[in-house]
C-alpha positions as CSV (number, residue, x, y, z in Angstrom):
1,X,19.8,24.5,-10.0
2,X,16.4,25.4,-11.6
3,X,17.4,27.8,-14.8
4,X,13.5,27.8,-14.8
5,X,12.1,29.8,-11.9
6,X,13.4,33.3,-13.0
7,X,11.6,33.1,-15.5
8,X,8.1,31.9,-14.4
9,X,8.3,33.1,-11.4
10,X,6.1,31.3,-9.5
11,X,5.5,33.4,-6.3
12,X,2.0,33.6,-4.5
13,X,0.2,34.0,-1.4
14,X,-1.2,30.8,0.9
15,X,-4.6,31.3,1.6
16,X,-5.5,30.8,5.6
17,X,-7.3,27.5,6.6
18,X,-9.5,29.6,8.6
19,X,-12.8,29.9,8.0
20,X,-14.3,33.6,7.7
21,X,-13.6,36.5,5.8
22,X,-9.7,36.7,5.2
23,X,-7.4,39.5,3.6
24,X,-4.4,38.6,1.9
25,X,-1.7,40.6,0.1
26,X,0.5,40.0,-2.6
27,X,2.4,42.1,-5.0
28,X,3.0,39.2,-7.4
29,X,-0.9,38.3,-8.3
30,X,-2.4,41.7,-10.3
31,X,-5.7,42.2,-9.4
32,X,-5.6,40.5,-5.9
33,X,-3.6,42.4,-3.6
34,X,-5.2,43.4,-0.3
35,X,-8.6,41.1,-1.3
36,X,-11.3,39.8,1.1
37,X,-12.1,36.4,0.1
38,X,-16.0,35.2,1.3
39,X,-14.4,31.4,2.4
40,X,-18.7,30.9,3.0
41,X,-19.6,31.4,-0.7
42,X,-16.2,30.3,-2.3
43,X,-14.3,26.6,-1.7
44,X,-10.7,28.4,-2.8
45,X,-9.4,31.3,-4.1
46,X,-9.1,31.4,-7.6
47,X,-12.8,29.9,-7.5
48,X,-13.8,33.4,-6.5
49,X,-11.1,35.7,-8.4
50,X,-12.6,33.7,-11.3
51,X,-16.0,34.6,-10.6
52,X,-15.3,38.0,-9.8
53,X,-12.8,38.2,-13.4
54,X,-9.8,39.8,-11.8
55,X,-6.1,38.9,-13.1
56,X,-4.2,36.7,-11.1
57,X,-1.3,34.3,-11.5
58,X,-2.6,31.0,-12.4
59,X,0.0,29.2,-12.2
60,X,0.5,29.5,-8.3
61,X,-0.8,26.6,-7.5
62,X,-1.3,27.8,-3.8
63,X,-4.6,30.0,-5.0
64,X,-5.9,26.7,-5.8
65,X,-5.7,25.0,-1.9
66,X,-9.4,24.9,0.1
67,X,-10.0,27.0,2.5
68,X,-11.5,24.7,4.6
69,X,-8.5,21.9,5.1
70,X,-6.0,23.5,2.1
71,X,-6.4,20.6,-0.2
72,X,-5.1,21.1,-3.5
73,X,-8.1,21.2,-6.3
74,X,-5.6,20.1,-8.6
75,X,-7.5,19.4,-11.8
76,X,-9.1,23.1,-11.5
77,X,-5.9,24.2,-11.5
78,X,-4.5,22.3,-14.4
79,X,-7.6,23.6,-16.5
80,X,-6.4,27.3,-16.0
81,X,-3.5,26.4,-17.9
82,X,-4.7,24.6,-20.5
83,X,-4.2,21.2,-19.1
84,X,-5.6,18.0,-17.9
85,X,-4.7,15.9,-14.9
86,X,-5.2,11.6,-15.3
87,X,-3.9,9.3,-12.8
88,X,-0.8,7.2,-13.8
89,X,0.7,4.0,-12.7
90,X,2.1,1.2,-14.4
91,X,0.6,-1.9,-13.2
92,X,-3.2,-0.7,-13.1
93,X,-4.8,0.3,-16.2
94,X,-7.9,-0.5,-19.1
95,X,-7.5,-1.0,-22.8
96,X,-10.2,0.9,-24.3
97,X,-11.9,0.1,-27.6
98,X,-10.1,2.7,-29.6
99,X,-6.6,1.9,-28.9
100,X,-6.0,3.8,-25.9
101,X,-5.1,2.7,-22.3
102,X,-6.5,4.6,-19.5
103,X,-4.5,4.0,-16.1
104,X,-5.2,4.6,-12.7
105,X,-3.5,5.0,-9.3
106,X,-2.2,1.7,-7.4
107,X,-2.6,1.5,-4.3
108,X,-2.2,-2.2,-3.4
109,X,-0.2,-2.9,-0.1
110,X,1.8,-5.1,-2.5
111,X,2.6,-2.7,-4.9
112,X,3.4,0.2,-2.1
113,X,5.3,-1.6,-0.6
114,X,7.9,-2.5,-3.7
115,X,7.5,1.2,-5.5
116,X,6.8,3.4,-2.8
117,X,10.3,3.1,-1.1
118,X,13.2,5.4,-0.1
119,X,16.2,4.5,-2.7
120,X,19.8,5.8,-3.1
121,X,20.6,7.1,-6.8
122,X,24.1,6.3,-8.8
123,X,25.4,10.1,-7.0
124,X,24.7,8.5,-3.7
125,X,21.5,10.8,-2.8
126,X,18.6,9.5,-1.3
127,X,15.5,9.9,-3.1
128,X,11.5,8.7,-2.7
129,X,10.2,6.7,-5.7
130,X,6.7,5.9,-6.6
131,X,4.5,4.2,-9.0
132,X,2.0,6.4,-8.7
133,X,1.8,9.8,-10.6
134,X,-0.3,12.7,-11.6
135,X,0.2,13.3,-15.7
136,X,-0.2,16.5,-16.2
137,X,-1.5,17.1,-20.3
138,X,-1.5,20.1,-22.7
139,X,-5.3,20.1,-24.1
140,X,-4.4,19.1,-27.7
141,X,-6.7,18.3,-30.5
142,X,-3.7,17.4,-32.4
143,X,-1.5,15.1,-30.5
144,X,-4.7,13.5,-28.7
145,X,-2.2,9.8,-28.1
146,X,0.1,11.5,-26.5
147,X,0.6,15.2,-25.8
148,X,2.8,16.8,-24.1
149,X,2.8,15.5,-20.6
150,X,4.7,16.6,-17.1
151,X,4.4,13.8,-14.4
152,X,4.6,14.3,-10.3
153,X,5.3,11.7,-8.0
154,X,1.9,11.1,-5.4
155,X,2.3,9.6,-2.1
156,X,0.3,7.8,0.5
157,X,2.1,9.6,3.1
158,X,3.6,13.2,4.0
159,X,6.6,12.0,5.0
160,X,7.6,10.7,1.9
161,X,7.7,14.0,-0.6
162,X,10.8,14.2,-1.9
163,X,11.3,16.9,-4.7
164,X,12.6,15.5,-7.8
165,X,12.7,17.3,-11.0
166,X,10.0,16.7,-13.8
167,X,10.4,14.7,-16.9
168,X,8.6,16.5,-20.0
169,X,7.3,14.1,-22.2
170,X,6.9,15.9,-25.8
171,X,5.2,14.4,-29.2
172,X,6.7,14.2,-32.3
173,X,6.4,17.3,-34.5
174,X,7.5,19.6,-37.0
175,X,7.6,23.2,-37.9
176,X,5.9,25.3,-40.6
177,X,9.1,24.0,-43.2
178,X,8.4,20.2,-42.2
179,X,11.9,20.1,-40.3
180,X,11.1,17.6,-38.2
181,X,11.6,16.5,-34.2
182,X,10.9,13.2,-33.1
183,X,9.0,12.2,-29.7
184,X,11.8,13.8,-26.4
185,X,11.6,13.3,-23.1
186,X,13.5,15.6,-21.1
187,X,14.6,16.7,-17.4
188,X,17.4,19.0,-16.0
189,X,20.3,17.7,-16.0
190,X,21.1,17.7,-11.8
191,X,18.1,15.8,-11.5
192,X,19.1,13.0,-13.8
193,X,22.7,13.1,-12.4
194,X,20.7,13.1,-8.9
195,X,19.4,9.2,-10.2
196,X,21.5,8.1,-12.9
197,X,25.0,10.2,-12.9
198,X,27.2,12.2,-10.0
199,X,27.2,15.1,-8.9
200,X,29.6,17.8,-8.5
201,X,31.1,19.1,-4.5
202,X,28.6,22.1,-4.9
203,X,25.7,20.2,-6.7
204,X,26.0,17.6,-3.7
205,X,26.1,20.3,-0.8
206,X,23.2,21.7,-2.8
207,X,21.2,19.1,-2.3
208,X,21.9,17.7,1.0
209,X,20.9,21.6,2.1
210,X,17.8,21.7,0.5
211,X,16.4,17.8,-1.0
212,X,16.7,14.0,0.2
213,X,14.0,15.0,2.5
214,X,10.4,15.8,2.5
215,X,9.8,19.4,1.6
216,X,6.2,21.5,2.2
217,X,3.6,17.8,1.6
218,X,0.7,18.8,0.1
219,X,-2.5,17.0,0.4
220,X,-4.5,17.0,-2.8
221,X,-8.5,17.1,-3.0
222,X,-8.8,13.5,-3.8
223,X,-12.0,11.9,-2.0
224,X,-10.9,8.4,-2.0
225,X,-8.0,8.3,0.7
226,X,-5.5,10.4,1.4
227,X,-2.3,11.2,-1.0
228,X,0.1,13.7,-1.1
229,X,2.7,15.6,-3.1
230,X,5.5,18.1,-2.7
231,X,5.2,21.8,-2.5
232,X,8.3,21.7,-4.4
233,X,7.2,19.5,-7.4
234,X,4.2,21.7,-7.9
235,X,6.3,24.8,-8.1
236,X,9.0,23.1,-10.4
237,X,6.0,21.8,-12.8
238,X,4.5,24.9,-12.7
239,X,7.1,26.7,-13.9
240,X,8.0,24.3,-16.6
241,X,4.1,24.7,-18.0
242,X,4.6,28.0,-18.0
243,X,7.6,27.9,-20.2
244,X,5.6,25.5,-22.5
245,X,3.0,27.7,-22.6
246,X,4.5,30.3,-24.3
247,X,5.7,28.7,-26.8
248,X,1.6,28.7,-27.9
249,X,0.7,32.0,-29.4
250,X,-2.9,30.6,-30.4
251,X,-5.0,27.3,-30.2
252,X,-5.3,26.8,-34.3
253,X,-4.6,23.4,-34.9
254,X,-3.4,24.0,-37.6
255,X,-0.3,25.7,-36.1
256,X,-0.4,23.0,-33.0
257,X,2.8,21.1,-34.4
258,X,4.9,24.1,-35.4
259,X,4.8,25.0,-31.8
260,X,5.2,21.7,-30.1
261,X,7.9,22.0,-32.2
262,X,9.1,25.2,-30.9
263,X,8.7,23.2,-27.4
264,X,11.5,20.4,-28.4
265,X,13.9,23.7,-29.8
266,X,12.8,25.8,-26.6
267,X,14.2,22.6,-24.2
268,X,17.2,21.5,-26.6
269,X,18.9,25.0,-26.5
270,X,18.9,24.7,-22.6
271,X,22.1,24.3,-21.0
272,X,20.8,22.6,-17.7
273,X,18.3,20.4,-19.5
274,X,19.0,17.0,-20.6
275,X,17.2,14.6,-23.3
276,X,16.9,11.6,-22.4
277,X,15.5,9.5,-25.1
């Protein structure tokens, strides 16, 4: 159901845990195939394809897991694609002096206990909600209140990493011409259907094959407790930042609207993709 992973194709190798030298091939990642990576000098790989400037895939987020204990080192990650990673939640948060609210994670028994809960959608699917979210945001001098954003549910426990598709968040813009597109938020269709609609026989065999459960927890690199997210999300969101990406053909300010712009007419001519705003 995701019209999105021909075309990024996210594919990539998972490093070992083990500590050492370790070889690793991959036909996907230019530049990297058959490598020995020196897990003494080096916390991950893309840490030492980086430093040694070969060509890899940077958005496989799986060159971006520790070697020692395969933590994610998410916000290295998000800054190989020309984004930034805050924390999200609704209930915890600071109003700064310029206008701006920065939020942070909740982690309150009280407020676990009410958001991060298994829930059935409108279609009848089980799903995993959760307050808590990583926002991932396109580096923007433009749109600095709100650029375009992809969110991922975070969890307290394994367990409880449900795929569920990501909502784009995209700013108001306009093209070269001044035709104008207001702030969208978007999300596939099945995945909104999934929550909010039904689904069709095939849709719902779909997912009762491959979702309502946890699928491939991640733990991210996050030194304060313990959180996790899906394999699955990280792939979906990868893919989707991907798309976005290339929509960019430069960083000129200047031209930053005219292709945020070309990011709402990239989404709206998508079959599978819903707005929902």
């Amino acid at each position: 159901m995701n019209v999105f992973a021909a075309e990024a194709g996210v594919l990539g190798l998972k490093p070992s845990a083990n500590q050492g030298a370790q070889s690793f091939n991959d036909t996907t990642n230019k530049d990297v195939s058959g490598i020995v990576y020196d897990t003494g000098k080096y916390q991950y790989p893309a840490q030492q394809l980086i430093a040694e400037n070969r060509q890899f895939d940077k958005y496989d987020w799986r060159l971006f897991q520790r070697f020692d204990n395969q933590e994610l080192m998410y916000n290295e990650w998000a800054a190989v694609m020309n984004f930034n990673v805050t924390e999200y939640s609704q209930n915890v948060y600071h109003d700064n002096a310029d206008g701006t609210t920065t939020r942070f994670f909740d982690f309150r028994e009280s407020s676990l206990k009410y958001f991060e809960v298994e829930m059935i959608g409108s279609s009848g699917k089980k799903i995993y909600s959760s307050d808590n979210k990583l926002r991932f945001r396109r580096n923007d001098e433009v749109n600095t209140y709100i650029p375009i954003s992809l969110n991922i549910g975070v969890y307290t426990k394994p367990e409880n990493c449900f795929p569920f598709g990501t909502e784009i968040i995209v700013p108001g813009s306009h093209d070269h011409n001044w035709n104008i597109n207001p702030l969208g938020l978007y999300q596939e269709k099945f995945w909104f259907n999934v929550l909010n609609g039904s689904l069709t026989p095939e849709e719902s065999a779909l997912y009762d094959a491959n979702y309502g459960k946890a699928v491939d927890p991640i733990k991210l690199y996050y030194p304060n407790r313990a959180i996790y997210v899906s394999g699955w999300c990280l792939s979906d969101i990868a893919q989707k930042m991907k798309l976005i990406n290339s929509c960019f053909k430069d960083e000129n300010p200047e031209n930053c609207s005219a292709y945020v712009y070309s990011v709402h007419k990239m989404l709206q001519s998508m079959s599978s993709i819903k707005k929902l705003n």
